[in-house]
C-alpha atoms as a printed R data frame, in Angstrom:
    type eleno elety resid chain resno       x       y       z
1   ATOM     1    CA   UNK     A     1  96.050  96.366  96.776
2   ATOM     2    CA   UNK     A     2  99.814  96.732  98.492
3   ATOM     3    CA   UNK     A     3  98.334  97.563 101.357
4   ATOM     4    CA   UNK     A     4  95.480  94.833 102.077
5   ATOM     5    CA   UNK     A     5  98.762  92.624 103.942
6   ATOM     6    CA   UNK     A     6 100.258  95.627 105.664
7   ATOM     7    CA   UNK     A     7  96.751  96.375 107.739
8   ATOM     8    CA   UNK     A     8  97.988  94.084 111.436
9   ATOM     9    CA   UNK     A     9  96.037  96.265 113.587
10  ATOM    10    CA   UNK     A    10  92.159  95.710 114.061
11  ATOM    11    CA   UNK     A    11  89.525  99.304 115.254
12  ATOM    12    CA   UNK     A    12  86.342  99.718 116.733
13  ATOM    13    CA   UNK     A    13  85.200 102.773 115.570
14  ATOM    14    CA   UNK     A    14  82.794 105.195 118.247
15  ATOM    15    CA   UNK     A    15  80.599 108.354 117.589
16  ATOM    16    CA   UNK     A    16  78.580 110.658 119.925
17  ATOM    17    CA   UNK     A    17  75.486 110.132 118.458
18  ATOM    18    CA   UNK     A    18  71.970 112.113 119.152
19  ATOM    19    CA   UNK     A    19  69.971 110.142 121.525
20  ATOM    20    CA   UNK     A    20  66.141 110.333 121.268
21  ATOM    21    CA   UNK     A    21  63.422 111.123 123.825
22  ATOM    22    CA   UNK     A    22  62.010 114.034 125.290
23  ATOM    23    CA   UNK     A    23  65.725 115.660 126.140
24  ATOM    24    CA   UNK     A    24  68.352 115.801 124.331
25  ATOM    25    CA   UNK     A    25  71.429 113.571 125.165
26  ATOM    26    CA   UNK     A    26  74.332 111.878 123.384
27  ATOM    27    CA   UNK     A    27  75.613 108.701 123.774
28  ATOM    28    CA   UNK     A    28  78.564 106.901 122.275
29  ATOM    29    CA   UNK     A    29  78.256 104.416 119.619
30  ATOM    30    CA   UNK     A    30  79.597 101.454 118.355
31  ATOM    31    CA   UNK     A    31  79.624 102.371 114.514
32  ATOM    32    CA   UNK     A    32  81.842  99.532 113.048
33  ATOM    33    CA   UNK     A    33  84.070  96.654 114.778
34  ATOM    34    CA   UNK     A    34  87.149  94.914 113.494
35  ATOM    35    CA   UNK     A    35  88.391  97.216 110.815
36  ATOM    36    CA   UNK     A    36  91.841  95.983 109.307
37  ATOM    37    CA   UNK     A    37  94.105  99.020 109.508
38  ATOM    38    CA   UNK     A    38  97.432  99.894 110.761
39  ATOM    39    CA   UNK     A    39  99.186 102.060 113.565
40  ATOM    40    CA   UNK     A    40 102.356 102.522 111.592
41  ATOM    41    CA   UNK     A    41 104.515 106.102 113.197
42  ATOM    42    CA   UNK     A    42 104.303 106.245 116.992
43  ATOM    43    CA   UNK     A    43 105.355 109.572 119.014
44  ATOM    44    CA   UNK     A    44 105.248 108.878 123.167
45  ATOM    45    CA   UNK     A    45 106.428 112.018 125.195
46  ATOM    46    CA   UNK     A    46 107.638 110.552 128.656
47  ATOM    47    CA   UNK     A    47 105.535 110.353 131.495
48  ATOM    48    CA   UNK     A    48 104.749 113.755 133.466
49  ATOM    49    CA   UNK     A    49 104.470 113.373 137.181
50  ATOM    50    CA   UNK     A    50 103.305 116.185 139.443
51  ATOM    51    CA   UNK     A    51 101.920 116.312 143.151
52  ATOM    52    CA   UNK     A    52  98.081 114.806 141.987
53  ATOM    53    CA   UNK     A    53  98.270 113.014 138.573
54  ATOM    54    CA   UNK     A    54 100.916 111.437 136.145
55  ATOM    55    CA   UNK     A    55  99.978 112.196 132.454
56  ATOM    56    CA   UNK     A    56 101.523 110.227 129.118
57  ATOM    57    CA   UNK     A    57 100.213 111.111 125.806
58  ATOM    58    CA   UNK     A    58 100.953 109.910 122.325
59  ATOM    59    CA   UNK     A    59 100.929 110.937 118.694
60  ATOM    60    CA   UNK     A    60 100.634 108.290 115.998
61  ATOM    61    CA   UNK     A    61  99.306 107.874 112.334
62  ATOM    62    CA   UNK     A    62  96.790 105.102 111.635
63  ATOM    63    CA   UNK     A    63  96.207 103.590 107.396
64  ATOM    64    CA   UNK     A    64  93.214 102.322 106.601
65  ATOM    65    CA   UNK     A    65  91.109 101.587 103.204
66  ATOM    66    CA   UNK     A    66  89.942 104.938 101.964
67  ATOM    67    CA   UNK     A    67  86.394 103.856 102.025
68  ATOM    68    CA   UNK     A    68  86.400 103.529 105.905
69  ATOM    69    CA   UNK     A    69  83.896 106.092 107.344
70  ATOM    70    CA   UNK     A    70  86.654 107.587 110.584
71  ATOM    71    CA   UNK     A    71  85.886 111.202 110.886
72  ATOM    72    CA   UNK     A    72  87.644 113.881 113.048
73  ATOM    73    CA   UNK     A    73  86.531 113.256 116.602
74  ATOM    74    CA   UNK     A    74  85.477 109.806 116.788
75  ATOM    75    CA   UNK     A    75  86.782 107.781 119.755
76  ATOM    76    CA   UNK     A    76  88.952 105.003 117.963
77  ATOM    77    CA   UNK     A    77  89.722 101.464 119.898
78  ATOM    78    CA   UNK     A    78  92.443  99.764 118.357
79  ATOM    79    CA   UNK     A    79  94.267  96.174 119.079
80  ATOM    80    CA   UNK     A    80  97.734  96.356 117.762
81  ATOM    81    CA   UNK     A    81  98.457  92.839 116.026
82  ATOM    82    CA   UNK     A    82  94.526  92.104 116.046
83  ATOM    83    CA   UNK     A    83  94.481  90.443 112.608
84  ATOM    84    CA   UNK     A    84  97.290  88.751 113.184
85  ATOM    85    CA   UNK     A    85  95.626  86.971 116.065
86  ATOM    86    CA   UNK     A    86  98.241  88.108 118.568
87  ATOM    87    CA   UNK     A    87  96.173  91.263 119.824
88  ATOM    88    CA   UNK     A    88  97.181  93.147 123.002
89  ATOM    89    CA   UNK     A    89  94.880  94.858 125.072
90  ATOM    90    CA   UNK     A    90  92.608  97.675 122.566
91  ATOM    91    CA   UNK     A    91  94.142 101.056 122.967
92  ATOM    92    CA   UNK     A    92  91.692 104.362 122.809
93  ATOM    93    CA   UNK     A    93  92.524 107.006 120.831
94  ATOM    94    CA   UNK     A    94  91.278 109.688 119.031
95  ATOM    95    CA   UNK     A    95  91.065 110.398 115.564
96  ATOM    96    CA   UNK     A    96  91.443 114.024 113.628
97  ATOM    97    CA   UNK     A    97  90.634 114.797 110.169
98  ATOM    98    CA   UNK     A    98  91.136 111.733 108.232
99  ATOM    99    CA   UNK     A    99  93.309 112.390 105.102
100 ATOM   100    CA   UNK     A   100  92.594 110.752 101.492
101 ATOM   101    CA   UNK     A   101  95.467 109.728  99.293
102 ATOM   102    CA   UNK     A   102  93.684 108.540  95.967
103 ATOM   103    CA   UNK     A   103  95.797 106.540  93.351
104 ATOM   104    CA   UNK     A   104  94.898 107.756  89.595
105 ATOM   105    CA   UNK     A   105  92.289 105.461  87.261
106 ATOM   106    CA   UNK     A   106  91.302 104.182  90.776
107 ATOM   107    CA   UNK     A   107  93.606 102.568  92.615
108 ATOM   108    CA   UNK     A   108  94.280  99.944  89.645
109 ATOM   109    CA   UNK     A   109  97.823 101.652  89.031
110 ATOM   110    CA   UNK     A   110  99.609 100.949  92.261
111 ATOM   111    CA   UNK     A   111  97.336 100.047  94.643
112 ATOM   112    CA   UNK     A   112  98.645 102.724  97.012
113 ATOM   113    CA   UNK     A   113  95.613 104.350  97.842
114 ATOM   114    CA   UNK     A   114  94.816 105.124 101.638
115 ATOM   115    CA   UNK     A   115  93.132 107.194 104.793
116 ATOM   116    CA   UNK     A   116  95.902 108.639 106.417
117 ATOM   117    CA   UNK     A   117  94.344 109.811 110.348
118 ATOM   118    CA   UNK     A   118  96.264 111.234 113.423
119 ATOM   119    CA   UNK     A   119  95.614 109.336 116.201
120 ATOM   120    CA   UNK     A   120  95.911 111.584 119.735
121 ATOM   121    CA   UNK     A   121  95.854 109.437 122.795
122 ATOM   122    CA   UNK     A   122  95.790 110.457 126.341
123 ATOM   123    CA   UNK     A   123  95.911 109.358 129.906
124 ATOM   124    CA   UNK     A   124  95.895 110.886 132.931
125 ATOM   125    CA   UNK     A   125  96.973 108.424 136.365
126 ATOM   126    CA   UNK     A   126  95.386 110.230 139.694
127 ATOM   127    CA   UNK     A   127  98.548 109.219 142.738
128 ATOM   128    CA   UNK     A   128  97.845 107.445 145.584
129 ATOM   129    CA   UNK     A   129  98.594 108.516 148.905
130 ATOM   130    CA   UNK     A   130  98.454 104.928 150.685
């Protein structure tokens, strides 16, 4: 596969999961750690400042092996440079609907074949007053 190499980035992948017991709750879940994947188109706007908060948010595109069960929604934690053993600090994200890209007779022909998902992360900074 081409892109087995290209995947530098390492995810943890989250879901709200059903919690049991006599009321309903959710909880979020650690579904799968360490999946080889790969931020590769980053958008940042520049930082907003007002009178309470300061807000950044991003828009970037993750690849992964189409196999890899991300689904619109799920919180995503991902260490740039993780399989390369020079991981940063995980970054939290969240996905939206995954996209397929299948390669004819199975991904034998160019080995191509990926799950493009939008990434959407966001962070809000309260100011201090002291």
């Amino acid at each position: 596969m081409v892109f087995s190499n290209w995947y530098t980035d390492l995810m943890d992948i989250y879901r709200v999961t059903e919690t049991g017991g006599a009321l309903s709750r959710q909880a979020l879940t650690l579904l799968y750690s360490a999946v080889p994947c790969r931020v590769y188109s980053s958008q940042q706007n520049n930082l907003a400042i007002n009178p309470t908060a300061a807000t950044s948010n991003k828009n970037d595109k993750l690849a992964c092996d189409v196999f890899v069960d991300v689904r619109e929604g799920d919180t995503l934690m991902i260490t740039r440079g993780g399989a390369l053993n020079r991981g940063r600090e995980a970054v939290r994200y969240i996905a939206s609907q995954p996209q397929a890209f299948f390669d004819p007779v199975g991904g034998a022909m160019t080995g191509l074949e990926h799950l493009e998902v939008g990434l959407r992360e966001d962070n809000i900074n309260t100011a201090s007053t002291e």
